[in-house]
C-alpha positions as CSV (number, residue, x, y, z in Angstrom):
1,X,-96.7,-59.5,-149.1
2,X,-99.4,-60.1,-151.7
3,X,-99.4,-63.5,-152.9
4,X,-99.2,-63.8,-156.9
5,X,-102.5,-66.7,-157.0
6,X,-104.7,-63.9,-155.1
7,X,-104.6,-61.3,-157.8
8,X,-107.6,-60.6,-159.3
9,X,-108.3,-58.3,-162.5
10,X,-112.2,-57.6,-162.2
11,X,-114.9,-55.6,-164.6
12,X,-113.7,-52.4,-162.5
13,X,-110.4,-53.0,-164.1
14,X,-112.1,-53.1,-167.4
15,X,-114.1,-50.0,-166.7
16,X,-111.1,-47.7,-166.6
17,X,-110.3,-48.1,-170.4
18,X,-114.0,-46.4,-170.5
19,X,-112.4,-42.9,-168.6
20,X,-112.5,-39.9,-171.4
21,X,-110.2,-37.9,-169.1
22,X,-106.0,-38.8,-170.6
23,X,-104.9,-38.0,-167.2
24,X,-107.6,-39.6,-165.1
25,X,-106.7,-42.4,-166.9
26,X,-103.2,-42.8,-167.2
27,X,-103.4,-42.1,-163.2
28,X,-106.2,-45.0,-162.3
29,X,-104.2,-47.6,-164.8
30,X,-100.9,-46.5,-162.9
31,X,-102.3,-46.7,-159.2
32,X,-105.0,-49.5,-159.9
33,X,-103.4,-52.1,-162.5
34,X,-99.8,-51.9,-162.3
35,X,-98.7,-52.8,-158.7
36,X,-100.6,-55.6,-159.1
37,X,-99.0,-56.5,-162.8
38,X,-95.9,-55.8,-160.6
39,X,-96.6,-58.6,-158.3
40,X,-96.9,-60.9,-161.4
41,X,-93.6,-60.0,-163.2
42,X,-92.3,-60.4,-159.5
43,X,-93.0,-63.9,-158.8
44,X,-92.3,-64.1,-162.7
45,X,-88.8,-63.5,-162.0
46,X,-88.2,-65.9,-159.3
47,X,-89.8,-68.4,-161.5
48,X,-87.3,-67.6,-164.1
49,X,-84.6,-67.6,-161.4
50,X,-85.4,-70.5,-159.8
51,X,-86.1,-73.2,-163.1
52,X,-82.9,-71.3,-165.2
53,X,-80.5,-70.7,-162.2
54,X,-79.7,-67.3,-164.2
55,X,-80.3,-63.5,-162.6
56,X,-83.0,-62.4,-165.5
57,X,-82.2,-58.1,-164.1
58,X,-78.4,-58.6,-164.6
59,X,-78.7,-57.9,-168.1
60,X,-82.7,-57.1,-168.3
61,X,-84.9,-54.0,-166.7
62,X,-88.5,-54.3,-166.0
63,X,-90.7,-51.5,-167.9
64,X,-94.0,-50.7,-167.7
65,X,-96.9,-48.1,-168.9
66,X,-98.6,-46.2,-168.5
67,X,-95.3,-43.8,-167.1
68,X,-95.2,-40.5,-167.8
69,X,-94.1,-37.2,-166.4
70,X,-95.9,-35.8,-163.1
71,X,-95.4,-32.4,-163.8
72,X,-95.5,-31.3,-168.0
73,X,-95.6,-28.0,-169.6
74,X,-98.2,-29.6,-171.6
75,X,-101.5,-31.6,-170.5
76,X,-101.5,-35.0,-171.0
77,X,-103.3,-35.8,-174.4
78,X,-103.2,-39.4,-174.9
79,X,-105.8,-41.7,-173.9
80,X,-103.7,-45.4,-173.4
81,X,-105.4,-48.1,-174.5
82,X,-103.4,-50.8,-172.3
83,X,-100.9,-50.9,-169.3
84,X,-98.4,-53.7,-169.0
85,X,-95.3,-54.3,-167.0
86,X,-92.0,-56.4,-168.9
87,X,-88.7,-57.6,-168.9
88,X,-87.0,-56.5,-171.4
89,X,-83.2,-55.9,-172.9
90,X,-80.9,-53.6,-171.5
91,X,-80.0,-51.2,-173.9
92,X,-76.0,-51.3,-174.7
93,X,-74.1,-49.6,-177.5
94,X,-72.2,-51.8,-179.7
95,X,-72.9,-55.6,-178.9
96,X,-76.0,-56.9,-176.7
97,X,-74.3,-59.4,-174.1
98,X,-76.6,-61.8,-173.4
99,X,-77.1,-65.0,-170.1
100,X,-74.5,-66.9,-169.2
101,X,-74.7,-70.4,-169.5
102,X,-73.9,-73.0,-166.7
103,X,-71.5,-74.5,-168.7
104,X,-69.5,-71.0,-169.5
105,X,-70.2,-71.5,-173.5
106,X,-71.3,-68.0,-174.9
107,X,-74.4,-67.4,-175.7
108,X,-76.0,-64.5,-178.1
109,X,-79.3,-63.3,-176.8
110,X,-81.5,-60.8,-178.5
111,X,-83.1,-58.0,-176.9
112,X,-86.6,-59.2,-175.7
113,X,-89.9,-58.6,-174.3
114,X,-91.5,-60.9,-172.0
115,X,-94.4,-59.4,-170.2
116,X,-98.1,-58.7,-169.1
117,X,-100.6,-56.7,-170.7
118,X,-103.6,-55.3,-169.6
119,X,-106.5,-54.4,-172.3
120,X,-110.0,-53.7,-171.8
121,X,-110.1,-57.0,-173.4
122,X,-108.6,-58.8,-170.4
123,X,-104.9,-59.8,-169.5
C-alpha cells in the first residue's frame, strides 16, 4: 500500500505535457499521474469519512481524465492539457438527493466537484 505523504509529482511529471503525440500522451498521463492522484482522492475519502462520519461514494463517483476509449475508429486527436481525479455528483433524473445528516434533518446538496488536478503548472 502506497502511503498518501510519499507521493511525489516531479519535473518528469511536468515533462509529459511537452509529448506532441495525443495518444502517447493521454497514455503516459493515464499510467504515470493518475494512480498516484488515485492514492490522494483515496486517503481523501477516508479523511472525509472519518471527520464527517458520512460515506462520500453513496451518493458521489470518483472521475478522472485523461479516459478514453482503447480501441476507436478514429485516432486520438486531442492533446490534454491536464489530468485530474474527483469526487463528484451522481447523476439522477428529477431531484439530486444529497448526505444525510446525523441528526436525520434533510439536507439539499448540489452536485459537486472536489478534486486534484494535474497541470504542467504543478498540482
Amino acid at each position: 500500500m502506497v502511503n498518501p505523504a510519499d507521493i511525489k509529482f516531479s519535473e518528469d511529471d511536468k515533462n509529459l505535457f511537452q509529448v506532441d503525440d495525443p495518444r502517447l500522451r493521454a497514455d503516459a498521463l493515464r499510467h504515470s499521474v493518475l494512480p498516484r492522484l488515485h492514492v490522494v482522492m483515496n486517503e481523501s475519502i477516508a479523511t472525509i469519512k472519518r471527520i464527517y462520519d458520512i460515506d462520500v461514494l453513496e451518493d458521489s463517483k470518483v472521475g478522472y481524465h485523461p479516459q478514453f476509449r482503447t480501441k476507436r475508429d478514429n485516432e486520438l486527436k486531442f492533446l490534454y492539457e491536464s489530468a485530474g481525479v474527483a469526487l463528484v455528483g451522481k447523476g439522477v433524473l428529477g431531484k439530486w438527493i444529497g448526505v444525510h445528516r446525523r441528526d436525520n434533518k434533510p439536507v439539499q446538496v448540489l452536485p459537486y466537484r472536489y478534486g486534484f488536478e494535474i497541470y504542467d503548472e504543478g498540482l
